[in-house]
Each structure stands twice: as structure tokens, then as C-alpha cells.
C-alpha positions as CSV (number, residue, x, y, z in Angstrom):
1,X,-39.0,-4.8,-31.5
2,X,-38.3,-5.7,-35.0
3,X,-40.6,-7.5,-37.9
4,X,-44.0,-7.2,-39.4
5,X,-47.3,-8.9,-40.0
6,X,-49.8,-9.0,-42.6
7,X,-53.2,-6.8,-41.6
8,X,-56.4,-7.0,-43.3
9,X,-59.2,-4.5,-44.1
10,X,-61.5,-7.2,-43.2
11,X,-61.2,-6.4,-39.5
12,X,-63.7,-3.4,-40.5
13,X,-66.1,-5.9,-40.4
14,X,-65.7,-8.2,-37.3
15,X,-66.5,-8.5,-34.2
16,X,-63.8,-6.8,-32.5
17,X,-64.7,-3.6,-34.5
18,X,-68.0,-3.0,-32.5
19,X,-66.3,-3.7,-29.4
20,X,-65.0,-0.8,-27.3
21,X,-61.5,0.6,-27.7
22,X,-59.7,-1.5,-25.4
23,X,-60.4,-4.7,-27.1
24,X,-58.7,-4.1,-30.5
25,X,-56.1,-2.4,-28.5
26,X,-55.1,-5.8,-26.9
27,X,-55.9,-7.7,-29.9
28,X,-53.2,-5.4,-31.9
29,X,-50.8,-5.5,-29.1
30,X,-50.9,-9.6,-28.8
31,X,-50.7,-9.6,-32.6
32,X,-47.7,-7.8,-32.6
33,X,-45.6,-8.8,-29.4
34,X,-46.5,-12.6,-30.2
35,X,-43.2,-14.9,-31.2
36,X,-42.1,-14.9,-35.2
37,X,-40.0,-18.0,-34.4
38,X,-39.7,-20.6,-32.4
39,X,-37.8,-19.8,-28.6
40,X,-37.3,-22.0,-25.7
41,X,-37.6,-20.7,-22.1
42,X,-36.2,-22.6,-19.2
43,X,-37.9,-23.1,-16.6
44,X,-36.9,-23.8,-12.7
45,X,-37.1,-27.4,-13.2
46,X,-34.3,-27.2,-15.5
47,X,-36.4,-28.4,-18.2
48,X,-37.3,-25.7,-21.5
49,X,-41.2,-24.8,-22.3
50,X,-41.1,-24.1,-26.1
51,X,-42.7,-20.7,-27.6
52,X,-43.8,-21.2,-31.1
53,X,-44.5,-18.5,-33.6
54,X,-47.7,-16.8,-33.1
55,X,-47.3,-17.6,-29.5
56,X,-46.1,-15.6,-26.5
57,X,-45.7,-15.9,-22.6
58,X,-46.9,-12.8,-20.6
59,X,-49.4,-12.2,-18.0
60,X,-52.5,-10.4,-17.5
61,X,-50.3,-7.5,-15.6
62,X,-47.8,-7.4,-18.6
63,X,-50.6,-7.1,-21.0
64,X,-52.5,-4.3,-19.1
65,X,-49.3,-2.3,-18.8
66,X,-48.3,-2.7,-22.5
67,X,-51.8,-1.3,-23.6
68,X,-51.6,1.3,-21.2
69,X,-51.7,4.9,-23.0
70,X,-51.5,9.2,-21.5
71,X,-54.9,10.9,-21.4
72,X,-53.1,14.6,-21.1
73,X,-50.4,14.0,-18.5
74,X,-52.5,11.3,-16.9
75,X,-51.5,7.5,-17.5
76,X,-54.2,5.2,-17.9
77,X,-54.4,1.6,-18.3
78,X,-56.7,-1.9,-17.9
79,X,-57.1,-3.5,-14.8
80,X,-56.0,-7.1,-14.5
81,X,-60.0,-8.2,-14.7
82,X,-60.8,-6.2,-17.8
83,X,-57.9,-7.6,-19.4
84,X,-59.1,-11.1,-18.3
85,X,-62.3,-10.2,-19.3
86,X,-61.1,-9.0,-23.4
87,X,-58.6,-12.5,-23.2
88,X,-61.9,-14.7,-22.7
89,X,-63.7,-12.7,-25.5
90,X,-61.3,-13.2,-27.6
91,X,-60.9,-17.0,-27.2
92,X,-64.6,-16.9,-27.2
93,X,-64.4,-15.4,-30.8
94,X,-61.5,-18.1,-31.7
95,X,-59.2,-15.0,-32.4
96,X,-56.7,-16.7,-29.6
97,X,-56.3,-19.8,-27.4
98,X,-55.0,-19.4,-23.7
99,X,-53.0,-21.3,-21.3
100,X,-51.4,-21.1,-18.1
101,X,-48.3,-22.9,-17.3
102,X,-45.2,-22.1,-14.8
103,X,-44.1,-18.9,-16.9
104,X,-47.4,-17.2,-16.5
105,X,-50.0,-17.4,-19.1
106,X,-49.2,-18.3,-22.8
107,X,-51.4,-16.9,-25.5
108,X,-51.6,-18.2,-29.0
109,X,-53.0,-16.4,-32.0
110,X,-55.3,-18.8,-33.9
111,X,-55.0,-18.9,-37.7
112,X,-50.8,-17.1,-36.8
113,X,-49.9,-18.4,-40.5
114,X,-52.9,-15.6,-42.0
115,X,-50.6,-12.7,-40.8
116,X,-47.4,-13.9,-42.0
117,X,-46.1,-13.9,-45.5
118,X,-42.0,-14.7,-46.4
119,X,-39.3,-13.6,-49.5
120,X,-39.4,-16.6,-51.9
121,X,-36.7,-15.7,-54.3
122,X,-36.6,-11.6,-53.8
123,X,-40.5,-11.6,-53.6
124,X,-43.1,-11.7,-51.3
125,X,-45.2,-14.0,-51.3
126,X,-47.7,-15.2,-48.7
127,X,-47.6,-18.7,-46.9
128,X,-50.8,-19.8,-47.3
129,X,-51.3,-18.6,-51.2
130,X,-54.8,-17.7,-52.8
131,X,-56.3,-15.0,-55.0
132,X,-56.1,-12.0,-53.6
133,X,-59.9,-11.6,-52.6
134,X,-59.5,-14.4,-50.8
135,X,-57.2,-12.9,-48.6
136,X,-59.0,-11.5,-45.1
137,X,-59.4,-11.9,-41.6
138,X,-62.3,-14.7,-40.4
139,X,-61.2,-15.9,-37.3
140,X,-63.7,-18.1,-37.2
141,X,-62.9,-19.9,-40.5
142,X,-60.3,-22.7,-39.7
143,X,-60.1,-23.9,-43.5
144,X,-57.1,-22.2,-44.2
145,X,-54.4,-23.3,-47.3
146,X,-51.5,-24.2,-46.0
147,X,-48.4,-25.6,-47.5
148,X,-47.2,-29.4,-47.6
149,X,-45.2,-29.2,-44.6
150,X,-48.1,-27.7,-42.1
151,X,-50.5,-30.9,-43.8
152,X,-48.6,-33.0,-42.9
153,X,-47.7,-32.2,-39.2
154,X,-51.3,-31.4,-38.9
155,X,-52.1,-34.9,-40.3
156,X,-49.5,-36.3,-37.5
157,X,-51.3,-34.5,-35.0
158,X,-54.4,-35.9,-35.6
159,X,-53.4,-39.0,-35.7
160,X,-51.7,-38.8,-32.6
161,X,-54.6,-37.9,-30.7
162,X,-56.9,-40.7,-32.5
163,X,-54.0,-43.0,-31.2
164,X,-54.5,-41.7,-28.1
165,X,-58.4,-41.4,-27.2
166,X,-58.9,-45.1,-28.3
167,X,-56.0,-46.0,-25.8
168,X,-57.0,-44.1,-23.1
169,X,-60.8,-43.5,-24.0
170,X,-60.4,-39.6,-23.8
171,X,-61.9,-36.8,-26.0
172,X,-58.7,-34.3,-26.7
173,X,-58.9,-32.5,-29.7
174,X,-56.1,-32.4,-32.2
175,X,-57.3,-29.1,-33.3
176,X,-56.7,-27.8,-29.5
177,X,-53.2,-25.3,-30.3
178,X,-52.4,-26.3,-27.0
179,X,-52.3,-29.8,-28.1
180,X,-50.8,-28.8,-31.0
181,X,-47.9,-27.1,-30.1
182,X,-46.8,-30.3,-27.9
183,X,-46.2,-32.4,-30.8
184,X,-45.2,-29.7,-33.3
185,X,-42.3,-28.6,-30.4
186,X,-41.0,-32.5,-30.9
187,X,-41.8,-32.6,-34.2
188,X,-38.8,-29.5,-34.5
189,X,-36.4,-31.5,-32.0
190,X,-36.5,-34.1,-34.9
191,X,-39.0,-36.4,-33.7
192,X,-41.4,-37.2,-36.9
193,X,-42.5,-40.6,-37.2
194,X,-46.1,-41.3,-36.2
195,X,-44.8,-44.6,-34.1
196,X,-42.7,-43.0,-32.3
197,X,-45.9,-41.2,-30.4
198,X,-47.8,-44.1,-30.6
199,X,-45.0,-46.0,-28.7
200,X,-44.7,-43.6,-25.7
201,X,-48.9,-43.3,-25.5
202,X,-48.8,-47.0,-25.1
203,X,-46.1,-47.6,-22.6
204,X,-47.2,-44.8,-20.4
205,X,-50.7,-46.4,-20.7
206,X,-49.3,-49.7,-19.3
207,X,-47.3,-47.8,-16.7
208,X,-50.1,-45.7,-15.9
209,X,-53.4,-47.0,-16.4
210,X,-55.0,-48.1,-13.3
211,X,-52.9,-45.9,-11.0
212,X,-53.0,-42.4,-9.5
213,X,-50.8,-41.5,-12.7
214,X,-53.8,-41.9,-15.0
215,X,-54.5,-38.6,-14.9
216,X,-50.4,-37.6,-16.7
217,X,-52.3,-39.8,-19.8
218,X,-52.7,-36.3,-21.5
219,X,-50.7,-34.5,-24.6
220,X,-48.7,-32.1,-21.9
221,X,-47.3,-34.5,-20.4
222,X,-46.4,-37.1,-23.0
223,X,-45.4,-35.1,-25.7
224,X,-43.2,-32.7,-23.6
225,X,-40.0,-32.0,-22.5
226,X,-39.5,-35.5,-21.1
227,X,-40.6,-37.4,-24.5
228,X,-37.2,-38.7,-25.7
229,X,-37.1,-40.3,-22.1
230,X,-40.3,-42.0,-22.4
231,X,-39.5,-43.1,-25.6
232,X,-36.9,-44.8,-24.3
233,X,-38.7,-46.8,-21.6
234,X,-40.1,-50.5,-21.5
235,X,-43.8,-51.1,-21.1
236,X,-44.5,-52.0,-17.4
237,X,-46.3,-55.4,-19.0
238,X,-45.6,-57.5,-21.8
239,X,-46.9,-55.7,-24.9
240,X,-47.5,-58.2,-28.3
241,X,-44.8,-56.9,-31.1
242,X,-45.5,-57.7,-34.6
243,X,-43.3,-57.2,-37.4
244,X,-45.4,-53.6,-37.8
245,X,-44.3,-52.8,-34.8
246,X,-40.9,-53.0,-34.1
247,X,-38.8,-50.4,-34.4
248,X,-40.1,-47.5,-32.0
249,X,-36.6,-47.8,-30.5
250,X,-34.3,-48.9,-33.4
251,X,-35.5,-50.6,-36.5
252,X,-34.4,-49.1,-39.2
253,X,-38.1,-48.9,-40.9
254,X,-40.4,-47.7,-38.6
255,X,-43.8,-47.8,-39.9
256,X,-47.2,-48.9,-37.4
257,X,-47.2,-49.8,-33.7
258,X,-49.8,-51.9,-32.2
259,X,-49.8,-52.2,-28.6
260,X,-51.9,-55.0,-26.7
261,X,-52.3,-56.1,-23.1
């Protein structure tokens, strides 16, 4: 295993500190292990779940294994519960965010971009750039500097999700990583424009709503794997197109959708 990341003297004084061994154990091993770029895994289905940076999938057996150490000639290492039991602490503490899916369990270090730095021009400088005392670990301070490019896919996040609650009349977060890491995955493949979301959200909410589907009306579903396919699809009932919103499938200035029925 190759590559670095950015630790901070600041862990002194956290939480994690007064916790017993085993905790910062797993909390260095997941910050180590976790992805530096983005992977795809395929699944059975045929279809690819996407790993971000500062994400990884394991399991709770992996994890106890890996942060398994000798005491003399004797090996020692976590059960499955007490490793469940430091996971929950830790998203308690909103050092990570968990979630299960077919490959096992995927864990996400919250605030990844604080560990990282990059070479600009032969030196290192940090992504998210500040005085140097400004620089340490606060895992519960979400009000970190990032550059343009993070703004603004954190901006299209958002207003994705405010898109879809008023559709749907749900309460997901758009600060949820989970959530997150849909739209950022389709944001990679290409897929940037804010009416392009809004366009599947509403013609899966006229194919949907009402029906035993309802319940697919959620980020997983609509921004994954099958997106470019839903964006491809007609609205089960006659939606009103304005000049604003045309082009979800083909006009050549895609700006704002507005769906009614």
C-alpha cells in the first residue's frame, strides 16, 4: 500500500484520544486503507458501485482482522461487535459515515479533503488552503475551505435535493456523504447540469408516485448506475415544457426544468 495523508497534532485533543486503544487503532487503519481516487467495483448485477476518495468497501470482519496485533506469540484482535460498536462511535462523533450496500459495508471519512494535500508546480500545497494555525483536526466542524470546483458540486448537490424534497415531500439531506457521493459519481461520468437531475426526479415522480415504486423516489436510486437511462425516459403523464425547460434531452442550452402534473 502506497501514498500518504496529512495528520494533525490536534488529535491530542479529541475525543478519540480518551477513548481506549482500540478506537484510534481503527480510526488510523480506516484513515489509511480508505480510497485516494476514485475506483469502480462491479457488482453481480453487472452494474459498477463507485468508490470515491476517502471512501472504502470492507466489512466489519476485514476491519477486525486488519487491526489485529501479537501480544508475545499470541494474536489478538476485535470481535465483529466491538468493531461495530467503535464504527457507531465514530459516526456518532462525525469522524465517518457508514453504509451497507451489496459489497459489504462502505465507510466514508468525513472532512477526507483535511488529510490530503497535492504538488502544485513542485510544491506542496494543501487543498483546502489557510494559515497554518488554522490547520487541525475538528471533526465536528463542517466549515471547511474548499476550492471552486468542490463549491460548486456541493452547490449542485444541494440543489438537487431541494429539487427533490419539494417533489416528493421528503427530508434527505444534501449534506448526507451518502447522498453525496451519488451525484458526485455522475457528476465524474460527465453528467453536470442541474436540469439534467431535475429532469430524472420528475419523470420518475410521474412514473412512480402513487405506486409501490414510491419508495425508489430516493438519491440511491435516481442518481445511480441506471441515471443516463432514466434520463432518457418520457414522463408517464403529460408534463407542461416551457422554453426553461426544454432541453433535459437535447437542447443545446440547458438551463431550468419545471415539471407540472
Amino acid at each position: 500500500m502506497s501514498g500518504w495523508i496529512a495528520d494533525h497534532r490536534k488529535e491530542l485533543e479529541s475525543n478519540i484520544w480518551l477513548m481506549p486503544p482500540m478506537y484510534h487503532r481503527v480510526w488510523q487503519w480506516l484513515k489509511y486503507s480508505v480510497n485516494h481516487k476514485e475506483a469502480k467495483i462491479p457488482n453481480k448485477d453487472g452494474n459498477f458501485t463507485t468508490i470515491l476518495p476517502g471512501q472504502r468497501a470492507t466489512s466489519y470482519r476485514q476491519i477486525a482482522k486488519s487491526v489485529g496485533y501479537y501480544e508475545g506469540r499470541k494474536w489478538k484482535e476485535p470481535n465483529v461487535k466491538t468493531v461495530k460498536s467503535i464504527l457507531d462511535w465514530l459516526v456518532k462523533e462525525k469522524m465517518i459515515s457508514v453504509w451497507g450496500n451489496t459489497l459489504g459495508t462502505i465507510v466514508t471519512i468525513e472532512n477526507w479533503s483535511l488529510y490530503q494535500e497535492k504538488e502544485i508546480e513542485g510544491n506542496t500545497k494543501r487543498i483546502t488552503p489557510s494559515t497554518p494555525s488554522k490547520h487541525y483536526l475538528d471533526t465536528n466542524n463542517n466549515d471547511i475551505t474548499m476550492n471552486n470546483n468542490d463549491k460548486q458540486k456541493n452547490t449542485l448537490v444541494k440543489d438537487v435535493i431541494d429539487h427533490l424534497n419539494a417533489v416528493t415531500n421528503k427530508q434527505y439531506k444534501h449534506t448526507s456523504q451518502k447522498t453525496a457521493a451519488c451525484i458526485i459519481a455522475r457528476v465524474n461520468e460527465g453528467f453536470k447540469e442541474l436540469t439534467q437531475y431535475k429532469y430524472v426526479i420528475d419523470v420518475k415522480a410521474s412514473q412512480w408516485m402513487g405506486t409501490d415504486s414510491e419508495k425508489y423516489l430516493r438519491p440511491e436510486t435516481l442518481f445511480g448506475p441506471k441515471f443516463e437511462g432514466y434520463l432518457n425516459e418520457k414522463p408517464a403523464i403529460k408534463m407542461k415544457v416551457t422554453n426553461e425547460l426544454k432541453g433535459a434531452l437535447g437542447s443545446p442550452n440547458p438551463t431550468k426544468r419545471v415539471a407540472e402534473w
